[in-house]
C-alpha positions as CSV (number, residue, x, y, z in Angstrom):
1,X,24.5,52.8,-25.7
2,X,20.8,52.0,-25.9
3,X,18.6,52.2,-23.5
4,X,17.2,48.8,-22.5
5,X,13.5,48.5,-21.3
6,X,12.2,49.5,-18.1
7,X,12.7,46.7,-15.6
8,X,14.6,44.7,-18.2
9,X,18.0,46.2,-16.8
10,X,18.8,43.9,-14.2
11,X,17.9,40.6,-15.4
12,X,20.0,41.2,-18.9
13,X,23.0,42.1,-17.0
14,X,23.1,38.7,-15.1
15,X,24.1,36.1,-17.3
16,X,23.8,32.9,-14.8
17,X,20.0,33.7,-13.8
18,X,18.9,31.7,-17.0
19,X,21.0,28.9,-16.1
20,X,19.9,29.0,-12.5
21,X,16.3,29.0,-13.4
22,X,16.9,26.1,-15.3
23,X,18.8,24.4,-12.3
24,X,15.9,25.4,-9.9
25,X,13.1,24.0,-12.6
26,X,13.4,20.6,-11.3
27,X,13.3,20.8,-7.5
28,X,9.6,20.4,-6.9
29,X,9.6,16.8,-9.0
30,X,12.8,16.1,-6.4
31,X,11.2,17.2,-3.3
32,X,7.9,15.1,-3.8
33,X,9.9,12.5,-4.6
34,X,12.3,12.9,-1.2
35,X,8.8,13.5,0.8
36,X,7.4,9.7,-0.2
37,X,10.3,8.2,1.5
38,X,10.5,7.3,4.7
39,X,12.5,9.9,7.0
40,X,14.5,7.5,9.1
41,X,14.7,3.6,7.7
42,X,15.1,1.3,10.8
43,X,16.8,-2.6,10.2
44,X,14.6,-4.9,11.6
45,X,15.8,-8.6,11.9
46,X,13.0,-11.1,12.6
47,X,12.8,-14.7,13.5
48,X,9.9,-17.3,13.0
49,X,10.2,-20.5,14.9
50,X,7.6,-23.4,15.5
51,X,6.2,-24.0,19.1
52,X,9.2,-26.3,20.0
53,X,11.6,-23.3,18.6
54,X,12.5,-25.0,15.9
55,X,13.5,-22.5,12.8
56,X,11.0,-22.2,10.5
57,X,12.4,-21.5,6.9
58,X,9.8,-19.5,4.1
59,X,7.5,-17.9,6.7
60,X,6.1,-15.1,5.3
61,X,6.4,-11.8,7.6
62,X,4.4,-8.7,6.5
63,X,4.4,-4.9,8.5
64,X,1.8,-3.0,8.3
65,X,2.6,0.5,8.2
66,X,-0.1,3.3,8.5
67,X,0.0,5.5,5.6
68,X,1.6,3.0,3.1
69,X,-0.3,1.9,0.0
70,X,-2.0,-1.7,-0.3
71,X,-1.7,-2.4,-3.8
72,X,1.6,-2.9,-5.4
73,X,2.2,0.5,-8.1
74,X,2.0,-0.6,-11.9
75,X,4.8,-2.6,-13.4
76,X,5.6,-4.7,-10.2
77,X,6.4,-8.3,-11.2
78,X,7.3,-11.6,-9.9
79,X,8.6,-14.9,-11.1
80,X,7.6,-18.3,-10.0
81,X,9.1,-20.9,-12.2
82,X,9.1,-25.0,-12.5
83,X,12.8,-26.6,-12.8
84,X,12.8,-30.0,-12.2
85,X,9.9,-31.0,-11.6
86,X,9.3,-28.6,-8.7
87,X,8.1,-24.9,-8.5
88,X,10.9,-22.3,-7.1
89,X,10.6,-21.0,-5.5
90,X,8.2,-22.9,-3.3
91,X,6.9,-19.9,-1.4
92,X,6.6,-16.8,-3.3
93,X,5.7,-13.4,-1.1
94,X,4.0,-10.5,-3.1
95,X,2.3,-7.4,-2.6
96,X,-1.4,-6.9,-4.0
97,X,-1.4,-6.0,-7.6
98,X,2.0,-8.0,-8.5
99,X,2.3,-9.9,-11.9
100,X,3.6,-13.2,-11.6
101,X,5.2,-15.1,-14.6
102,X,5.7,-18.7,-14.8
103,X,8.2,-19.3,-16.6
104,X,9.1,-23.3,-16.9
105,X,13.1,-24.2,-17.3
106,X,11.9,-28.0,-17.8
107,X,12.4,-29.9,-21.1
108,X,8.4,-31.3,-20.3
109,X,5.3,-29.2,-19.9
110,X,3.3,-28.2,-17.1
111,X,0.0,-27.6,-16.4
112,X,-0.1,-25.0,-13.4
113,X,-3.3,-24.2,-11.8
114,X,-5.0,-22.6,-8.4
115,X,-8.5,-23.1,-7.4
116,X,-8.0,-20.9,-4.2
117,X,-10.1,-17.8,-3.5
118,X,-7.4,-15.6,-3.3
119,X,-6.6,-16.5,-7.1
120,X,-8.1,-19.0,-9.1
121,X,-6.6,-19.3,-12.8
122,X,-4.9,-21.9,-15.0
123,X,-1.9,-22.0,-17.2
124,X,-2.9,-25.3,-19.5
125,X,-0.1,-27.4,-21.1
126,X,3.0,-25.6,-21.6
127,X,6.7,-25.4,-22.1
128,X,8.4,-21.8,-22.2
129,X,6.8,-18.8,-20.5
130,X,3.4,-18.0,-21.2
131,X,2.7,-14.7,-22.6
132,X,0.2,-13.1,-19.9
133,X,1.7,-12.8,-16.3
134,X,-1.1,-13.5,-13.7
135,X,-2.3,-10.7,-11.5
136,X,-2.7,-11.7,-7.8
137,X,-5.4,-9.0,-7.2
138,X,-6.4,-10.2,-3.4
139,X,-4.1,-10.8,-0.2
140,X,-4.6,-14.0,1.1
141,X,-2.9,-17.8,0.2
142,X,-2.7,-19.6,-3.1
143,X,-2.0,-23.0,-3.3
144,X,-0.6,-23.8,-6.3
145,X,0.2,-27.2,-8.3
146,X,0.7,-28.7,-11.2
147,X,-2.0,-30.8,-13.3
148,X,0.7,-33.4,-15.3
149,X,3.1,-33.8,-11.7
150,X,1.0,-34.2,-8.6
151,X,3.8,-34.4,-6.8
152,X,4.5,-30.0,-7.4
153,X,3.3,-27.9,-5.0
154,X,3.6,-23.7,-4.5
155,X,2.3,-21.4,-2.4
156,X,1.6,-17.4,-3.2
157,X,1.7,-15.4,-0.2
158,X,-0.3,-12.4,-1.2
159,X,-0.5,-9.1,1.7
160,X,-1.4,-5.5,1.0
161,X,1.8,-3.9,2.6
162,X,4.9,-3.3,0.7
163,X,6.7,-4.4,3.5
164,X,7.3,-8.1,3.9
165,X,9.8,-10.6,3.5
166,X,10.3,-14.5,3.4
167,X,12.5,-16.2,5.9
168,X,16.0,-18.2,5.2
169,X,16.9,-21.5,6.4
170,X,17.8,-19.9,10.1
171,X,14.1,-18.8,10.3
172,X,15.6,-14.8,9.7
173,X,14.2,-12.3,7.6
174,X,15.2,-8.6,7.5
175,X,13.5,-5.4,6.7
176,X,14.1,-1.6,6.7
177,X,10.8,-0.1,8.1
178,X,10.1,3.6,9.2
179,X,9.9,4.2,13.4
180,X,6.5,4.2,14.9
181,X,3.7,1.6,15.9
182,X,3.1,-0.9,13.5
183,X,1.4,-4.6,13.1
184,X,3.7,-7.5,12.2
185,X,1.8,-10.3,10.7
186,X,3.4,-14.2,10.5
187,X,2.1,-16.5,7.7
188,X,3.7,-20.3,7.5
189,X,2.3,-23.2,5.1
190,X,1.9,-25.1,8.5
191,X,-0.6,-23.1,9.6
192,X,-2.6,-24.0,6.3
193,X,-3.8,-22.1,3.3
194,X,-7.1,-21.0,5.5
195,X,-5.4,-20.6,8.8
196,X,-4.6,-17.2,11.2
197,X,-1.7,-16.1,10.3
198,X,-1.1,-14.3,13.7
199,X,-0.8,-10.4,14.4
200,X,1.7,-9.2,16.8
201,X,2.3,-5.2,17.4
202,X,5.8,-4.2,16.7
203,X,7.1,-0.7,18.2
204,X,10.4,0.9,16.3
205,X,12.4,3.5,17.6
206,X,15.4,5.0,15.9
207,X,17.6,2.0,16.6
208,X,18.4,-1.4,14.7
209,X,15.9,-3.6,16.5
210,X,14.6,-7.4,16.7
211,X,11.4,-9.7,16.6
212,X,10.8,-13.1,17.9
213,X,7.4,-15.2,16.6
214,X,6.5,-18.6,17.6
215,X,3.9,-20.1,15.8
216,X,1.6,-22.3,17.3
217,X,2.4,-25.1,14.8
218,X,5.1,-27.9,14.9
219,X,7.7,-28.8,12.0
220,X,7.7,-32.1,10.8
């Protein structure tokens, strides 16, 4: 028998430690991956009402949550699109950096346009999809309509948290959200395009928990 190298002994005469290296090669991608989630997710339920307590349906709720990026990561997109005559859906909630296509499921074109400061562009006469997405690059409120149907209106909630959600017809919206001291902010077309959109602190413990906002605004 041949004598193997010095120090070469013991690695040769275990046959799994090549197959355990490569088992072990991709734990540091897995554990930076496991470290950007949040340790403990906590269900939050939270209901929007007007000042009379009336439900308000497509309030936008955003959390801010120290720590968490602003801007949406590349390759985030939305879809607002026009079917009958109308956008859908008529409140559209996005993080900072989203791409939003307009697609339009109508047999006639539209003309879709925004000349607020949180996004001005225009998508002239269409049908289809138009081949660039817009970029919604500030938080803030877009009004959005439609230059052939006066009649079509949108909003684009834009807010630099990626936590936020738009309520149902019951005036709920849920979201999972790490425990700890964060700000709850309450956006609602009633409160205009230019309004407050109110800021409430919200304090999670380890437990499913709920929120109440009023608005200071009435339905019609």
């Amino acid at each position: 028998m041949r004598a193997g190298r010095p120090g070469s002994a013991a690695i040769a005469s275990c046959p799994s430690m090549k197959p355990l290296h490569r088992r072990l090669s991709g734990l540091p991608t897995l554990l930076l991956l496991l470290a950007g989630l949040p340790a403990h997710a906590v269900p939050l339920v939270i209901t929007v009402t007007d000042e009379e307590g009336t439900p308000l349906a497509d309030a936008v709720v955003a959390v801010q949550v120290k720590g968490t990026p602003p801007t949406a990561p590349p390759g985030v997109s939305a879809e607002l699109g026009q079917k009958n005559k109308r956008f859908t859906p008529a409140v559209l909630a996005v993080q900072t950096g989203t791409a939003v296509s307009f697609p339009n499921f109508d047999t006639v074109r539209h003309h879709v346009y925004s000349f607020s400061p949180t996004k001005t562009f225009e998508l002239k006469l269409y049908a289809g999809t138009p081949a660039a997405p817009v970029v919604f690059d500030k938080p803030g409120t877009a009004v959005l309509g439609c230059n052939i149907h006066d009649a079509m209106t949108a909003y684009v909630r834009v807010v630099d948290t990626p936590y936020f959600a738009r309520t149902d017809s019951a005036g709920r919206a849920q979201l999972e959200l790490p425990a700890g001291d964060h700000q709850l902010q309450t956006w609602h077309a009633l409160l205009g395009v230019d309004g407050p959109a109110p800021v409430q602190p919200l304090k999670l413990g380890s437990t499913p928990a709920t929120a109440a906002v009023k608005l200071d605004a009435k339905a019609p």
